[in-house]
N, CA, C, O and CB atoms as a CASP TS submission, in Angstrom:
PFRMAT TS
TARGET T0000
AUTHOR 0000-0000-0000
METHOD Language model
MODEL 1
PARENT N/A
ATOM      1  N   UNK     1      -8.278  -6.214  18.800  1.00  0.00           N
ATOM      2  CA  UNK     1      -7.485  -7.074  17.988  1.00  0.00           C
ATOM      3  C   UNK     1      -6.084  -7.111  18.582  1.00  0.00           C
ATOM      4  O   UNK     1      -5.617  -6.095  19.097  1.00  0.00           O
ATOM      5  CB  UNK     1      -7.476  -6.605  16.520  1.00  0.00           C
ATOM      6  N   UNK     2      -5.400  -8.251  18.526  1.00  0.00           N
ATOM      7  CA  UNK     2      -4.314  -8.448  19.045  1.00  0.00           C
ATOM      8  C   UNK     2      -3.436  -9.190  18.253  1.00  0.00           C
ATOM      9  O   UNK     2      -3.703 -10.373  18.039  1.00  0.00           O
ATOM     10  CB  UNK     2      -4.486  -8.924  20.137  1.00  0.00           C
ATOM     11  N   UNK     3      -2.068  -8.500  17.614  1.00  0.00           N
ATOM     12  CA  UNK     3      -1.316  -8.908  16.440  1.00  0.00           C
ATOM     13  C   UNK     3       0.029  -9.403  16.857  1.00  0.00           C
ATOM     14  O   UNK     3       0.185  -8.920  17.978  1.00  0.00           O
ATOM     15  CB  UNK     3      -1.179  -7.769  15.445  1.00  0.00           C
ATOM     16  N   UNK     4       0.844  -9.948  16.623  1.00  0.00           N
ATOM     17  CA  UNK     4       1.805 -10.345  17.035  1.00  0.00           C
ATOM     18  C   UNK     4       2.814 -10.407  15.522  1.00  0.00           C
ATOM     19  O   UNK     4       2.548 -11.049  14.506  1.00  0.00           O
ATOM     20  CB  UNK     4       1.440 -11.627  17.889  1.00  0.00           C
ATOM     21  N   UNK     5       4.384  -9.256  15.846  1.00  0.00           N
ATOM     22  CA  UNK     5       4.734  -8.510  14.512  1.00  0.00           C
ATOM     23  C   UNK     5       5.973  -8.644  15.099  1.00  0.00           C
ATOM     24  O   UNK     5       6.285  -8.596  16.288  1.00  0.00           O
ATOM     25  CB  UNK     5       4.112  -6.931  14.002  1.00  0.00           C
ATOM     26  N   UNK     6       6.872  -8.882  13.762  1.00  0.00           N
ATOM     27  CA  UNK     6       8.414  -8.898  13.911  1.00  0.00           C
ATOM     28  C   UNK     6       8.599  -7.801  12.788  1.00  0.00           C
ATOM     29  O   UNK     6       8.506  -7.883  11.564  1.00  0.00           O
ATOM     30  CB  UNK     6       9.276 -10.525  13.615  1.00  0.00           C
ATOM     31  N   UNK     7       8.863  -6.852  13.545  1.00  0.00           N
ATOM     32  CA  UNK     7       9.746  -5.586  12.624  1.00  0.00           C
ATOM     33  C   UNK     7      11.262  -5.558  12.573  1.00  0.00           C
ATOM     34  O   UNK     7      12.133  -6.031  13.303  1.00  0.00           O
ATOM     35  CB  UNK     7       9.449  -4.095  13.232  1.00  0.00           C
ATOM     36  N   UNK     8      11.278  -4.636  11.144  1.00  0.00           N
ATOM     37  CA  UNK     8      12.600  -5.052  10.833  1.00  0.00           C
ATOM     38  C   UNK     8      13.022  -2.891  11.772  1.00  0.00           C
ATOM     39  O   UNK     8      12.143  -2.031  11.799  1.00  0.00           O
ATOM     40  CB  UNK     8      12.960  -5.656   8.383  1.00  0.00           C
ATOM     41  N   UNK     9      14.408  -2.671  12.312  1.00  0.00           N
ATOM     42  CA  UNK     9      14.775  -1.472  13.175  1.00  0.00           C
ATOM     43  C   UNK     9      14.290  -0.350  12.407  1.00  0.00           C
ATOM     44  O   UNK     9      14.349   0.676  13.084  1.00  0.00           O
ATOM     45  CB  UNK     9      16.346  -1.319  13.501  1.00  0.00           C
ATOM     46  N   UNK    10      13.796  -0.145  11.153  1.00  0.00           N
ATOM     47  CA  UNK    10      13.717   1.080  10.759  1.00  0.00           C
ATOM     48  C   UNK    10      12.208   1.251  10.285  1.00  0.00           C
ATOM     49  O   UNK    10      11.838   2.243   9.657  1.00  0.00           O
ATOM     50  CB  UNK    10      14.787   1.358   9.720  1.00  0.00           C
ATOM     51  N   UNK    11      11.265   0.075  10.682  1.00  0.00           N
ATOM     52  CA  UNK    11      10.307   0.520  10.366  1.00  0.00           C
ATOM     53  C   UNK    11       9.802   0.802  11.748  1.00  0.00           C
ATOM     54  O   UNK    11      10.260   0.323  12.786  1.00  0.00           O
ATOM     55  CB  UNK    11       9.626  -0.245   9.467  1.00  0.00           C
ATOM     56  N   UNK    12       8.610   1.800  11.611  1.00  0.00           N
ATOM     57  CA  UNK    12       8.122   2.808  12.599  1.00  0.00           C
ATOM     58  C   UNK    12       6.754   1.923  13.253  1.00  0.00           C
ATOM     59  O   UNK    12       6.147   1.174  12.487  1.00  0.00           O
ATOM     60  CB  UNK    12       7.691   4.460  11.751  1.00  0.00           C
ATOM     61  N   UNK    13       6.365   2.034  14.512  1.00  0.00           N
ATOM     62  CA  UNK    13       5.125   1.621  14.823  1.00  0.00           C
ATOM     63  C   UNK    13       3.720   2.400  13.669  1.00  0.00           C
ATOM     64  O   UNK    13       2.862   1.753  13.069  1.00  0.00           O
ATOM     65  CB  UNK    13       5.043   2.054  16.525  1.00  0.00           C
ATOM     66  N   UNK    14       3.846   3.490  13.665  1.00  0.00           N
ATOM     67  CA  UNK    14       3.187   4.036  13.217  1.00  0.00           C
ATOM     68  C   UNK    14       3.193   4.197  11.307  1.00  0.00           C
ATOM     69  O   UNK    14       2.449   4.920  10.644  1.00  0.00           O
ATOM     70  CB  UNK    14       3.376   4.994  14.058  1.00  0.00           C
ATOM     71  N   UNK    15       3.836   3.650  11.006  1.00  0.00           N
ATOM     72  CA  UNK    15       4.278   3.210   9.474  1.00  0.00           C
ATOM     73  C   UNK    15       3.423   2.261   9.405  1.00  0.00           C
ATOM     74  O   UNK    15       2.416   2.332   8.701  1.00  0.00           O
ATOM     75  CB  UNK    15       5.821   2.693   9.105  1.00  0.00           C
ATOM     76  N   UNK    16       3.765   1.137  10.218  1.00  0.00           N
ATOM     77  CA  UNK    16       3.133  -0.413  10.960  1.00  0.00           C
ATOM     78  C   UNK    16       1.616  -0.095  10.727  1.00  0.00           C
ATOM     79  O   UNK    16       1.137  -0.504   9.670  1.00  0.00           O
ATOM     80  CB  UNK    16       3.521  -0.724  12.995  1.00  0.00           C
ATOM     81  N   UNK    17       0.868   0.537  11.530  1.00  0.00           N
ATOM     82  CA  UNK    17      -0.655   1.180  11.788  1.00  0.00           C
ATOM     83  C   UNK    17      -1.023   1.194  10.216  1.00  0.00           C
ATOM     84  O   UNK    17      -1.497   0.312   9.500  1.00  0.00           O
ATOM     85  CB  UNK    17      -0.731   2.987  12.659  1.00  0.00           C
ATOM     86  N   UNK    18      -0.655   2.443   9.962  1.00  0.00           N
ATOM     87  CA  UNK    18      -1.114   3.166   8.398  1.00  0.00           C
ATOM     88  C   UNK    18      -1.221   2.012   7.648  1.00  0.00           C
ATOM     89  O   UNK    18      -2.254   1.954   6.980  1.00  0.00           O
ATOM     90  CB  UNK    18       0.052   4.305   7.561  1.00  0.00           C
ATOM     91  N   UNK    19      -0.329   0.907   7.539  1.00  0.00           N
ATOM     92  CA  UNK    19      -0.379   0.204   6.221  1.00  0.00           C
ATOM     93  C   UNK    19      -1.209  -0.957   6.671  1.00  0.00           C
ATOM     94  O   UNK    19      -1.604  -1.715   5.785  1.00  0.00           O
ATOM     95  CB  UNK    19       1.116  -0.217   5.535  1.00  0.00           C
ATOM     96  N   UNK    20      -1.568  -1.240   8.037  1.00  0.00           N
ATOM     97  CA  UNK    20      -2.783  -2.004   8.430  1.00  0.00           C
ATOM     98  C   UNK    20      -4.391  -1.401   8.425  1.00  0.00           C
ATOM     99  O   UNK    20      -5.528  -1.849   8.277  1.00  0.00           O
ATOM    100  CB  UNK    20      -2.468  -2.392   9.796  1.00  0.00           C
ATOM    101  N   UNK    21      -3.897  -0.433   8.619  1.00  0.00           N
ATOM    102  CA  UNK    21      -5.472   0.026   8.575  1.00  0.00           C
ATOM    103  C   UNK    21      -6.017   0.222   7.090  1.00  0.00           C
ATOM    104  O   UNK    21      -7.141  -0.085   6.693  1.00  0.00           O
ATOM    105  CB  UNK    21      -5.679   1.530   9.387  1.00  0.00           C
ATOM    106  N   UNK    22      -4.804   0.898   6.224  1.00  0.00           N
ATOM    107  CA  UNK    22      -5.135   0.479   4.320  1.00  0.00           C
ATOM    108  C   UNK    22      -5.389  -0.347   3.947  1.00  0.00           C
ATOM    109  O   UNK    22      -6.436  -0.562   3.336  1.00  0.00           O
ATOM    110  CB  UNK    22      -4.360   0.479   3.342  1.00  0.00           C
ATOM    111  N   UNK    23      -4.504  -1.134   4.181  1.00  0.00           N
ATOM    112  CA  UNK    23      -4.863  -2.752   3.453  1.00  0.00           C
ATOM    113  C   UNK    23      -6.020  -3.418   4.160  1.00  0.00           C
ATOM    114  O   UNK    23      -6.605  -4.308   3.542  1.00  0.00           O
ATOM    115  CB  UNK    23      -3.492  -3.950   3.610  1.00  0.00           C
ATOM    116  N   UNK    24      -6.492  -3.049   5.576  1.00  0.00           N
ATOM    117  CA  UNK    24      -7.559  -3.626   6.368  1.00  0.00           C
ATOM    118  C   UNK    24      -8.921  -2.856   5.622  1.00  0.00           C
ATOM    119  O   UNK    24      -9.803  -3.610   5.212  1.00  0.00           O
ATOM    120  CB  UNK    24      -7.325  -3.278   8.157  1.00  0.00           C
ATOM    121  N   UNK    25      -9.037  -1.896   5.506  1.00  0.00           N
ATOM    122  CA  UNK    25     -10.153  -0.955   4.405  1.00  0.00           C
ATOM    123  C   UNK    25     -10.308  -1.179   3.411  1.00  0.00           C
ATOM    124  O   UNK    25     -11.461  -1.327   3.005  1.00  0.00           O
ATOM    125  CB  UNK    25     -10.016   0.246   4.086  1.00  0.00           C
ATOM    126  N   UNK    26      -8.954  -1.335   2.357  1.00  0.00           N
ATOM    127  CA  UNK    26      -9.034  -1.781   1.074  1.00  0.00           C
ATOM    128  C   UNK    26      -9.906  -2.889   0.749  1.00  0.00           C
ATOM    129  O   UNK    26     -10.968  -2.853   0.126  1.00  0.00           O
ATOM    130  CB  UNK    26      -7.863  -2.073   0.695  1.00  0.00           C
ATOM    131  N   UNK    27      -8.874  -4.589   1.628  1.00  0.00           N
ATOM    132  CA  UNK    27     -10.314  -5.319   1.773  1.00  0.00           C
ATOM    133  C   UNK    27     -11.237  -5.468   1.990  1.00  0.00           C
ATOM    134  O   UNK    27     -11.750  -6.491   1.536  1.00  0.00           O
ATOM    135  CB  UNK    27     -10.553  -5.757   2.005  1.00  0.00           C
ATOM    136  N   UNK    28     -12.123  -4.481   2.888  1.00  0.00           N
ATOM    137  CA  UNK    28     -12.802  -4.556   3.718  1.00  0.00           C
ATOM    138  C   UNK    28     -14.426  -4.013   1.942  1.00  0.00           C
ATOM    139  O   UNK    28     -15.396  -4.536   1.393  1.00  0.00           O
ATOM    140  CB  UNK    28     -12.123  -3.404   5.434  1.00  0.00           C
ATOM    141  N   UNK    29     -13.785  -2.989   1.895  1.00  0.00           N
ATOM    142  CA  UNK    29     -14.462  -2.271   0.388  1.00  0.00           C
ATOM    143  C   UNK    29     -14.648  -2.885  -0.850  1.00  0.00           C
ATOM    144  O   UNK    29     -15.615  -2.829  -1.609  1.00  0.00           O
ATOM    145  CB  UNK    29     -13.689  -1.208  -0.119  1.00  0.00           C
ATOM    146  N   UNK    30     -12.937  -3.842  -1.008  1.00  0.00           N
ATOM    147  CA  UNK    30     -13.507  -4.542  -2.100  1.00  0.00           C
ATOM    148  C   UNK    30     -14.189  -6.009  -1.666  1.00  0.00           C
ATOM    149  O   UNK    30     -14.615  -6.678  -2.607  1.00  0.00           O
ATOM    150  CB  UNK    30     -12.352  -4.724  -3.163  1.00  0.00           C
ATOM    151  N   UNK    31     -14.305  -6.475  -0.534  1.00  0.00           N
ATOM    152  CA  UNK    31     -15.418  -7.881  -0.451  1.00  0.00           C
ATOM    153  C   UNK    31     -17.062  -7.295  -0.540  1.00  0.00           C
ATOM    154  O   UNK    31     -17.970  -7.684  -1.275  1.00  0.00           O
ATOM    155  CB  UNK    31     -15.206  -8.859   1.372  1.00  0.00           C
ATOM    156  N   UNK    32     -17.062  -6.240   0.476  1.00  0.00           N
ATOM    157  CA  UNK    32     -18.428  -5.472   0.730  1.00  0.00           C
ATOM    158  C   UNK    32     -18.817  -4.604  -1.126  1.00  0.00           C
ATOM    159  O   UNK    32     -19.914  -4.595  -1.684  1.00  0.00           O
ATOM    160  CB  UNK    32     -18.034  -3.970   2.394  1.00  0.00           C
ATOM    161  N   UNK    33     -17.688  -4.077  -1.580  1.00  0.00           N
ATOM    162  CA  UNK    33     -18.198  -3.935  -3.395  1.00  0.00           C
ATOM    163  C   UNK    33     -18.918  -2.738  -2.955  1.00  0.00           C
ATOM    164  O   UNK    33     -20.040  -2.460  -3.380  1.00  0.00           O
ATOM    165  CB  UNK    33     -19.402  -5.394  -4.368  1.00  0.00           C
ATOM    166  N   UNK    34     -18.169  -1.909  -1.961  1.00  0.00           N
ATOM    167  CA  UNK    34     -18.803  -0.590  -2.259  1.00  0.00           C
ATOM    168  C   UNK    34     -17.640   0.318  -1.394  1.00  0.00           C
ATOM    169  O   UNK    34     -16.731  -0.114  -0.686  1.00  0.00           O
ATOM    170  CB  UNK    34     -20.615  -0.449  -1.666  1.00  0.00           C
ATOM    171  N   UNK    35     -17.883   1.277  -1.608  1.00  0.00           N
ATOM    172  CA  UNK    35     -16.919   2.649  -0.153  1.00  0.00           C
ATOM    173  C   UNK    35     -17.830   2.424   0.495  1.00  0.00           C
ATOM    174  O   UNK    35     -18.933   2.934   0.292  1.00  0.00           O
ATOM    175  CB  UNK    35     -16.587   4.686  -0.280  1.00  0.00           C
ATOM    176  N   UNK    36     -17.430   1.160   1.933  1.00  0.00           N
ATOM    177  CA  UNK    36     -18.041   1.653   2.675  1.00  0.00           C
ATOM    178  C   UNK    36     -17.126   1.891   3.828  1.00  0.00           C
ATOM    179  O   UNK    36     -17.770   2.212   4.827  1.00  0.00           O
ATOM    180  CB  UNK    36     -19.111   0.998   2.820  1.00  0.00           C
ATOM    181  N   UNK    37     -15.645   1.832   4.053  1.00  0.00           N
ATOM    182  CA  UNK    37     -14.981   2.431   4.909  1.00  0.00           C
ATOM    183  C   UNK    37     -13.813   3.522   4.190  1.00  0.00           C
ATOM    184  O   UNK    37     -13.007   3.371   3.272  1.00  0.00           O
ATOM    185  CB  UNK    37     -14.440   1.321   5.768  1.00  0.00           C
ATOM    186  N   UNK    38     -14.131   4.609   5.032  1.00  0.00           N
ATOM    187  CA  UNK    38     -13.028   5.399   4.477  1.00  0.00           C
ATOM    188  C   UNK    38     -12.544   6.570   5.069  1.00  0.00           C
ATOM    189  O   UNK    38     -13.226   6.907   6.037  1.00  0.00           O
ATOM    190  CB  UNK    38     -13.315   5.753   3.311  1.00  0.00           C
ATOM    191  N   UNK    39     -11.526   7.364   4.802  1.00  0.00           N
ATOM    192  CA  UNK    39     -10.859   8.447   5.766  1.00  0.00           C
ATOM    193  C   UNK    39     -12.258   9.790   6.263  1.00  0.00           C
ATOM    194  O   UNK    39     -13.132  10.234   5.519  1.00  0.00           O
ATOM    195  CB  UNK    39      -9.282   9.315   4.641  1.00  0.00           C
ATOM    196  N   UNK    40     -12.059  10.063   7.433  1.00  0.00           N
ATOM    197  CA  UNK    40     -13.242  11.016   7.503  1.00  0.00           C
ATOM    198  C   UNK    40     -12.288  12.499   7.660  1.00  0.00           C
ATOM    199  O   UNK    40     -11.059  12.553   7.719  1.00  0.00           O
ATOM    200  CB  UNK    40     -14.455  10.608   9.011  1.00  0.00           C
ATOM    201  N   UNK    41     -13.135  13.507   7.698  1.00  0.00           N
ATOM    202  CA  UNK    41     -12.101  14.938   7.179  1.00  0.00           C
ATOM    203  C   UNK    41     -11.802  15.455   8.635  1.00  0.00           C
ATOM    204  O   UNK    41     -12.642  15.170   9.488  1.00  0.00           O
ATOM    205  CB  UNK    41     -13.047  16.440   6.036  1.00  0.00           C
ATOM    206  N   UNK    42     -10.824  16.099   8.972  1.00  0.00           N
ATOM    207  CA  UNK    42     -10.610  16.959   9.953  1.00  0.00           C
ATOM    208  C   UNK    42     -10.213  16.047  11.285  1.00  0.00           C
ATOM    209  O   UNK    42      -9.960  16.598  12.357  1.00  0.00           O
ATOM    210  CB  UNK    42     -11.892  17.880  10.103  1.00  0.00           C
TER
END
């Protein structure tokens, strides 16, 4: 995937990530109507 992002100086690449990959799961669970993506342990 290839995104193209205007950040504002104090947000972090990695701030950036986390809240794409949540909100990318979140939807992803509620269209599919089940957990089917989610954090794995360790």
């Amino acid at each position: 995937m290839h995104l193209v992002v205007s950040l504002e100086p104090f947000v972090t690449i990695s701030d950036l990530v986390q809240e794409l990959k949540g909100a990318s799961s979140f939807e992803a669970n509620k269209r599919l109507n089940r957990q089917a993506l989610e954090w794995q342990r360790g």
